[in-house]
Steps between C-alpha positions, in 0.01 A plus 500: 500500500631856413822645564333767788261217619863322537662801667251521787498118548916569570401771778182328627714160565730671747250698677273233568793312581610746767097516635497192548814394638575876734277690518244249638686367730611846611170613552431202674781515778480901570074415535662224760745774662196706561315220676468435886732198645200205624475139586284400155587327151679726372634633832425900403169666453538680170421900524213486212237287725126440511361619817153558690454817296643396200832499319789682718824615388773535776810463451764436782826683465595416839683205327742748268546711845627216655796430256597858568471511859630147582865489513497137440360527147697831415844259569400253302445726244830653537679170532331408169657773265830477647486096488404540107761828411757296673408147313430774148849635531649148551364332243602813248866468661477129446266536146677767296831321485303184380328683266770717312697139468238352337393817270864493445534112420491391134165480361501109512508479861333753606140264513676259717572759741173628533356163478776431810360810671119396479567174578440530883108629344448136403505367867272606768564845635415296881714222468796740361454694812507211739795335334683851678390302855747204437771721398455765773393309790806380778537156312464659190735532183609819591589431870715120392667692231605807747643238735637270255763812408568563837328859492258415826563304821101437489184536302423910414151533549362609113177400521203744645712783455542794291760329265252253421256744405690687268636182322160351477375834352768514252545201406092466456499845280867499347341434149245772505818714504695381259216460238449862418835570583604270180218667302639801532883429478449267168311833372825713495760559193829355552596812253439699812789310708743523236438915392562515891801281483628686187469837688716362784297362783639230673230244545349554862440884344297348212314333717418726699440757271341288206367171627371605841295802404312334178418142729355785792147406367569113552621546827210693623282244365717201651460735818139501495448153393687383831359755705150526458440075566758465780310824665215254584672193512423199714585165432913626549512677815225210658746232421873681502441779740459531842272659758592808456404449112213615518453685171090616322471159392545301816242727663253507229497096554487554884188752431312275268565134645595565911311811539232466280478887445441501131430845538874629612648239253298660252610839622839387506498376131366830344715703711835298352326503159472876509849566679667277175279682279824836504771316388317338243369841387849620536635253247188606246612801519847466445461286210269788363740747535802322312 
């Protein structure tokens, strides 16, 4: 095989790849968010369908108004992004100290403390999360060691709340912080830190005037690695938070297995695909522009 005949294999790959694997199934949930709710298997009538006088083509954007005029799905929405900045900026306030210890460790160790921060990967993501019931819940860990030091009179209630959400988030997506976090921070010349020390800055000054500013492309990648999966998350707020929880994910489920209104889950799912679709373009850009 040639070296060109190579060179389009190595672009064909990916896009086929992407056909396959996005594309399709995009094109197969918006043609399900222009379909009619109904009682059949699958639950929707599609908007490309065979009728009396042949094939028809009407598509139903009654679902897409809905999500705009229903306050119910515009809260959940809302809820979403501020759930996933909140559990973003957490895990980077959590992350980035991790992460400039370790790019900062001696070169021997620092595989053991990324294997130490992956480790939780090698365990079920469910299980990890449902551990957080034992510890949170009035019998729980958290509760016998609070009264064991005298700090309560009784159990706190932890569980079901929003402290339970935002430890289950961060805890679930700490290492997709600290990952590019430590890609970026091992990247950077000590030189730098000691031209800045030799000019007189104390160290919080090199820090922020050095370290910060070069790691700013890690930490908007740590950002958006947190952000974009705990926009839609699920499994988290369904087991940690309460009612009130109820974030794009939890209704999406609701839609699809209570409801059984594929189309305004499907709606639902392209219109959070398209709304994460900015930040991620803001990022490409970013990075474009450096």
């Amino acid at each position: 095989m040639s070296a060109a005949s190579l060179r389009r294999l190595a672009l064909w790959l990916p896009a086929a790849w992407m056909a396959a694997f996005f594309l399709a199934p995009f094109a197969i949930m918006l043609g399900i968010a222009f379909g009619e709710a109904g009682f059949g298997v699958p639950p929707y009538t599609p908007p490309l369908r065979h009728g009396p006088e042949g094939w028809e083509f009407a598509p139903n954007a009654a679902n897409f108004a809905l999500l705009a005029e229903d306050d119910y799905y515009l809260a959940a929405f809302l809820r979403s992004l501020r759930v996933a900045a909140v559990s973003a900026c957490l895990c980077l306030l959590l992350g980035y100290p991790m992460a400039l210890a370790i790019a900062r460790a001696p070169e021997r160790a620092r595989m053991p403390l990324l294997l130490l921060v992956m480790l939780p990967f090698w365990t079920s993501f469910l299980l990890r999360v449902t551990a957080w019931i034992g510890i949170l819940q009035d019998g729980g860990w958290a509760n016998s060691l609070l009264l064991a030091l005298g700090l309560v009179s009784e159990p706190v209630p932890l569980l079901y709340t929003d402290v339970a959400l935002y430890l289950g988030m961060t805890y679930g997506y700490l290492p997709f912080a600290v990952l590019p976090l430590y890609a970026s921070l091992s990247k950077q010349e000590p030189a730098l830190l000691e031209a800045a020390a030799d000019l007189g800055a104390t160290p919080l000054r090199a820090f922020l005037g050095v370290t910060l500013p070069l790691s700013l492309p890690g930490v908007l990648a740590g950002f958006l690695l947190v952000f974009i999966p705990a926009a839609g998350e699920f499994v988290i707020p369904e087991l940690l938070g309460g009612p009130g929880a109820q974030l794009v994910g939890r209704v999406l489920w609701a839609e699809f297995f209570q409801n059984r209104d594929w189309p305004v889950a499907a709606a639902l799912a392209i219109a959070l695909l398209v709304l994460l679709v900015a930040p991620i373009a803001l990022f490409q850009s970013r990075i474009a522009g450096r």
